[in-house]
C-alpha positions as CSV (number, residue, x, y, z in Angstrom):
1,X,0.0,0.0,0.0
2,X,2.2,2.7,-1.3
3,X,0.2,5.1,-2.7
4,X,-0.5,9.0,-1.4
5,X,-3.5,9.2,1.2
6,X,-6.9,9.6,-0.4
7,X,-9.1,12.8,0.0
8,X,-11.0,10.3,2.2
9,X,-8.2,8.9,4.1
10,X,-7.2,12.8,4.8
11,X,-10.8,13.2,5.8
12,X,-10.9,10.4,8.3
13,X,-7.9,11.6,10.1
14,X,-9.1,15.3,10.5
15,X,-12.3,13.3,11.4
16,X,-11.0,10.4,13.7
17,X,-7.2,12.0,14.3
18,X,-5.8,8.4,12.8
19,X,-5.5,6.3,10.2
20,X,-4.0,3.0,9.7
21,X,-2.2,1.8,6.7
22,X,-2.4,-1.8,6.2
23,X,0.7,-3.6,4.7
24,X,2.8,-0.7,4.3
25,X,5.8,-2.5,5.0
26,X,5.8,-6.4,3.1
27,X,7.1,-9.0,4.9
28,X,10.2,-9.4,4.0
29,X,10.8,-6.0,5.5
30,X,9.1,-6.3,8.5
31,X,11.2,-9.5,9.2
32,X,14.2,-7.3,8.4
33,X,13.1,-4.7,11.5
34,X,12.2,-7.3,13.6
35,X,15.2,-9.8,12.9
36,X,17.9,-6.1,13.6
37,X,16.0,-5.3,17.0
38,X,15.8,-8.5,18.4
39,X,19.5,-9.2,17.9
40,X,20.4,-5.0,18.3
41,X,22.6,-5.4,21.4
42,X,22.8,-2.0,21.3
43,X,19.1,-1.0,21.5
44,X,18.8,-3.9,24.5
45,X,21.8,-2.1,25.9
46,X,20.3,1.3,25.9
47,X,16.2,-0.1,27.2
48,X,15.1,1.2,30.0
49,X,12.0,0.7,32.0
50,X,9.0,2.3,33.1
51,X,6.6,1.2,35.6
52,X,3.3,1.8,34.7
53,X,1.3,2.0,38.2
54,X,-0.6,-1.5,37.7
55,X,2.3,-4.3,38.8
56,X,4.0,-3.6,35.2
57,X,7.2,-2.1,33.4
58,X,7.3,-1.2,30.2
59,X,10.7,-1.3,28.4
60,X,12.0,0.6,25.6
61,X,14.7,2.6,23.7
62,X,14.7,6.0,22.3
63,X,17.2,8.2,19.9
64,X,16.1,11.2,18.5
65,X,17.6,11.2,14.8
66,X,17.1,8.5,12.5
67,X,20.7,7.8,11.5
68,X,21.9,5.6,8.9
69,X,20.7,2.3,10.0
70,X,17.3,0.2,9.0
71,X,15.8,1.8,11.8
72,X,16.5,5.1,10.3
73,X,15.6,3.6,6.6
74,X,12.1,2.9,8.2
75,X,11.8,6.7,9.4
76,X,13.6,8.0,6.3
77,X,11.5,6.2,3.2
78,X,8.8,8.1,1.5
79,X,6.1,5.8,2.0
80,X,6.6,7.3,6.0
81,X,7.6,10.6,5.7
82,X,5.1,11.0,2.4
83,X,2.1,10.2,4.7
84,X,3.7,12.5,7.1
85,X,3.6,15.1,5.0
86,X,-0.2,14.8,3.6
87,X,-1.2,14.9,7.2
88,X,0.7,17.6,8.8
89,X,0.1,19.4,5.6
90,X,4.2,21.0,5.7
91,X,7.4,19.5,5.0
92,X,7.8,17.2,8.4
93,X,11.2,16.4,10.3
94,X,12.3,13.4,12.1
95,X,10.9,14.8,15.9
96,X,11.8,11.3,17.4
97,X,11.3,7.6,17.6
98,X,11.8,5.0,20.5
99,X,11.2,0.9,20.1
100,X,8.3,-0.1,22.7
101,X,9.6,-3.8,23.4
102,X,6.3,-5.5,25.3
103,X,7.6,-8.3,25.8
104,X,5.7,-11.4,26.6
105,X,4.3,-12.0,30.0
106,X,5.9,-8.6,31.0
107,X,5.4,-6.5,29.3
108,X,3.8,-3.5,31.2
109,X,0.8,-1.3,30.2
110,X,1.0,2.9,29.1
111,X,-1.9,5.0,30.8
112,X,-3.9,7.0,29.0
113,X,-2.0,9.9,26.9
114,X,-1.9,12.4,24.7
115,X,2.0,12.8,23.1
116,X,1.5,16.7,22.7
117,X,0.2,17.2,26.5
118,X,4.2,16.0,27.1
119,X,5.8,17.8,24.0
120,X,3.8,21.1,24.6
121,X,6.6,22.0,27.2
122,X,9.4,21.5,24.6
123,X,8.4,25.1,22.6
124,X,6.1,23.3,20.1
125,X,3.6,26.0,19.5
126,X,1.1,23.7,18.0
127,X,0.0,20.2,18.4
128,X,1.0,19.5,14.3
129,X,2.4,16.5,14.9
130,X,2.3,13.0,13.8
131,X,3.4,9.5,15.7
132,X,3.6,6.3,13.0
133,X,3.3,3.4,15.2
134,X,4.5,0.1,13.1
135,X,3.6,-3.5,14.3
136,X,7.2,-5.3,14.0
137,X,5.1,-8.3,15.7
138,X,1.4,-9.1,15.6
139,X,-0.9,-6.6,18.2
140,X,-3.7,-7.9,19.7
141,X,-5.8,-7.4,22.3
142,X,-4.2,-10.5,23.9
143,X,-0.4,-8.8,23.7
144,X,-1.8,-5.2,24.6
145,X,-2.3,-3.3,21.6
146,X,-3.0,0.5,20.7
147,X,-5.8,1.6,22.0
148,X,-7.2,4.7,20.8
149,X,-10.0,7.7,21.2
150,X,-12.1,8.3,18.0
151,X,-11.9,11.8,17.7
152,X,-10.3,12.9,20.8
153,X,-7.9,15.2,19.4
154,X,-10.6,17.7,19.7
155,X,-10.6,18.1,23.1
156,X,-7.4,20.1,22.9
157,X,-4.9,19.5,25.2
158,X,-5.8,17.7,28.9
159,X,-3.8,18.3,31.9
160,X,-1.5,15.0,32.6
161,X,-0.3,14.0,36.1
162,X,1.9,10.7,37.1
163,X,0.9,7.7,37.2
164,X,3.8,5.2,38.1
165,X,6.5,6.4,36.0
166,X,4.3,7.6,33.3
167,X,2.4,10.7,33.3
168,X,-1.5,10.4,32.2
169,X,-4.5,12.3,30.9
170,X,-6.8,13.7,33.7
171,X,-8.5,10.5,34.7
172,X,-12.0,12.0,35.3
173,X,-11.7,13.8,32.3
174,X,-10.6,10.6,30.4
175,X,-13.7,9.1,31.7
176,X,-16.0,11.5,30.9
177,X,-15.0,11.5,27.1
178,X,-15.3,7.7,27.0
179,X,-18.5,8.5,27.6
180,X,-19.2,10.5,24.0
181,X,-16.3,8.8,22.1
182,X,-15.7,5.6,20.5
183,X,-12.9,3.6,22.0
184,X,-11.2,1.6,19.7
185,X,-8.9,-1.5,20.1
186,X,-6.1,-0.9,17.0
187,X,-5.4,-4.6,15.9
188,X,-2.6,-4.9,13.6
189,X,-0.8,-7.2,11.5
190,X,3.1,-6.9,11.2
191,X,3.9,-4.2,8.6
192,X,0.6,-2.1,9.4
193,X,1.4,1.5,10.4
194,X,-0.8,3.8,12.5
195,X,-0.3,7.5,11.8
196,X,-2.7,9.7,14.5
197,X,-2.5,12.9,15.6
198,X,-0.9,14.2,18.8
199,X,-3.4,15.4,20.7
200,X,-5.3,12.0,20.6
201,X,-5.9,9.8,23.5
202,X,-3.8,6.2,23.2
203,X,-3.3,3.8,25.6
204,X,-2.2,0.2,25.9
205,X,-2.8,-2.9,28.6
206,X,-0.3,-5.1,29.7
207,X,0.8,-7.8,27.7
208,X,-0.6,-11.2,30.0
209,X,-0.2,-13.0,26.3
210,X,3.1,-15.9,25.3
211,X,3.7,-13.0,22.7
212,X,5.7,-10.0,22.1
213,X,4.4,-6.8,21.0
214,X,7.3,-5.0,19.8
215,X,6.7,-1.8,18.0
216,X,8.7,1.1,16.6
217,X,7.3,4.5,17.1
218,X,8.6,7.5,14.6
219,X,7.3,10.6,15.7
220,X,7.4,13.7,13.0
221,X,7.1,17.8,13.2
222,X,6.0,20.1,11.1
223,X,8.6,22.4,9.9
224,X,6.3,25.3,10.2
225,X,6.0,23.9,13.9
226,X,9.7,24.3,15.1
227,X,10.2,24.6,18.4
228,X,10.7,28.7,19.9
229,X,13.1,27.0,22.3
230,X,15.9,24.2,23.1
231,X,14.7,20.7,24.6
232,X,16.0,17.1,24.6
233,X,13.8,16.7,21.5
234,X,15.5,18.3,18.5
235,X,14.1,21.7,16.4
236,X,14.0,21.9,13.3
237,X,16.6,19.3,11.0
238,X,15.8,18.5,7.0
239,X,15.2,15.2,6.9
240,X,17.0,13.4,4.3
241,X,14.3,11.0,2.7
242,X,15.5,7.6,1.0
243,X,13.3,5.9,-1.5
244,X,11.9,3.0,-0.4
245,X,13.9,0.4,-1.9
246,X,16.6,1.4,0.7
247,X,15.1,-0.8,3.4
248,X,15.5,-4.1,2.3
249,X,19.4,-2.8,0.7
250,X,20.5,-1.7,3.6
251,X,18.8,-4.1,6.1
252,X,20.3,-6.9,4.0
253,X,23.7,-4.8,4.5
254,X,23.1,-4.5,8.4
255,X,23.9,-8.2,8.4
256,X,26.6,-8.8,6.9
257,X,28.8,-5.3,8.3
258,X,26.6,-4.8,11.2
259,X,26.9,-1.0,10.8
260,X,25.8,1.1,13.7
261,X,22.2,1.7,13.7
262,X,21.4,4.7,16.0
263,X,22.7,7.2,18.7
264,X,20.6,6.1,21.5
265,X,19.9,8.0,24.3
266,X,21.2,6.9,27.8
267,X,18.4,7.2,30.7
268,X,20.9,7.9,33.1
269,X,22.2,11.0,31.1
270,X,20.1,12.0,28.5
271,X,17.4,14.5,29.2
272,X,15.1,13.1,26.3
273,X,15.4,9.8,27.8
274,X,14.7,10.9,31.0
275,X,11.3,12.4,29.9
276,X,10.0,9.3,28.9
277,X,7.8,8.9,32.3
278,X,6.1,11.6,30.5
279,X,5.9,9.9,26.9
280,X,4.5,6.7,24.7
């Protein structure tokens, strides 16, 4: 499924504030992602946890640009940063992405959220931003998948306050919406790809499956949306796009130099890393 967004898929997401692309990614590049992460000493290296207030951690690993990698191919190839564009309606930049290893059994649960009540303190003026969440494994209800609002992203921006190690939406508020809004349980297959917007309410449970739910999360600006100030998310950077033959060349490649895939962050040091009680 590589062609542009429809008027109607455009429509849906103003409407619903996601849409999901099925099969953007084929197998054999799916299998690529998954086959890098799961043998990435590096990102198991750099994963930290998060508990998420219900008996549960989540782990994960976050860098902020895409490098040179497959991870970076993923965030860099037009079929990603081509629906990027058609939503945010501007030329977008890589904001950041993290892998969300749920691993089976363990993995924990992520309260409810919106990803611009977090970013709103980093200078971003406006909540024009886009988060592309891709199923490396399959996400079911089982494992803990993406749960999502219909049309929550216009209730503007809800106060958040910590829950755990995370920070979540105003519970009563939460509650209340649930109340006038469709919640929806976001099912995927491995290569699907959820784009919605930042304002919208997401959530996940706890894996209690035998099966992972890995996913990697890019995250995109709007250009016209750069930051007024410094954070530990970066402002403003062109993003250089690849076409999308580049992920299976240089996945293939990862294997047999096992290049360096990304600069990611240290929770111990790292500022952005640190935030992450307050993200995804």
């Amino acid at each position: 499924m590589n062609a542009p967004l429809s008027e109607n898929d455009l429509g849906a997401y103003d409407r619903d504030g996601f849409v999901l692309r099925k099969s953007l990614f084929d197998r054999e590049e799916i299998d690529l992602l998954r086959r890098a992460a799961r043998e990435d000493k590096q990102l198991d290296d750099h994963s930290f946890g998060r508990a998420d207030g219900e008996g549960g951690t989540v782990r994960l690993s976050l860098w902020n640009h895409p490098g040179k990698g497959i991870y970076g191919a993923f965030a860099r190839c037009n079929r990603m940063v081509g629906t990027a564009e058609q939503l945010l309606r501007d030329e977008p930049y890589h904001y950041h992405s993290k892998m969300i290893m749920k691993d089976a059994r363990v993995g924990g649960a992520w309260a409810w959220h919106q990803d611009y009540g977090y970013w709103y303190s980093n200078g971003v003026l406006t909540p024009n931003l886009v988060s592309a969440f891709i199923a490396v494994d399959p996400s079911t209800r089982e494992n803990g998948c993406l749960q999502v609002i219909r049309g929550s992203h216009h209730c503007g921006r809800i106060h958040h306050q910590l829950t755990g190690d995370q920070a979540g939406a105003d519970s009563e508020r939460v509650q209340e919406i649930l109340k006038r809004m469709e919640l929806i349980h976001v099912e995927m297959d491995p290569g699907d790809v959820l784009f919605f917007h930042s304002n919208v309410l997401h959530r996940s449970d706890q894996n209690q499956s035998d099966n992972p739910r890995w996913s990697m999360i890019c995250c995109y600006n709007a250009k016209s949306n750069d930051p007024y100030k410094d954070s530990h998310h970066p402002r403003y950077t062109p993003l250089d796009r690849l076409d999308d033959s580049a992920i299976k060349t240089i996945g293939i490649r990862r294997f047999e130099d096992d290049t360096d895939e990304a600069a990611f962050l240290d929770p111990n040091h790292d500022a952005s890393a640190k935030s992450l009680v307050r993200e995804d």
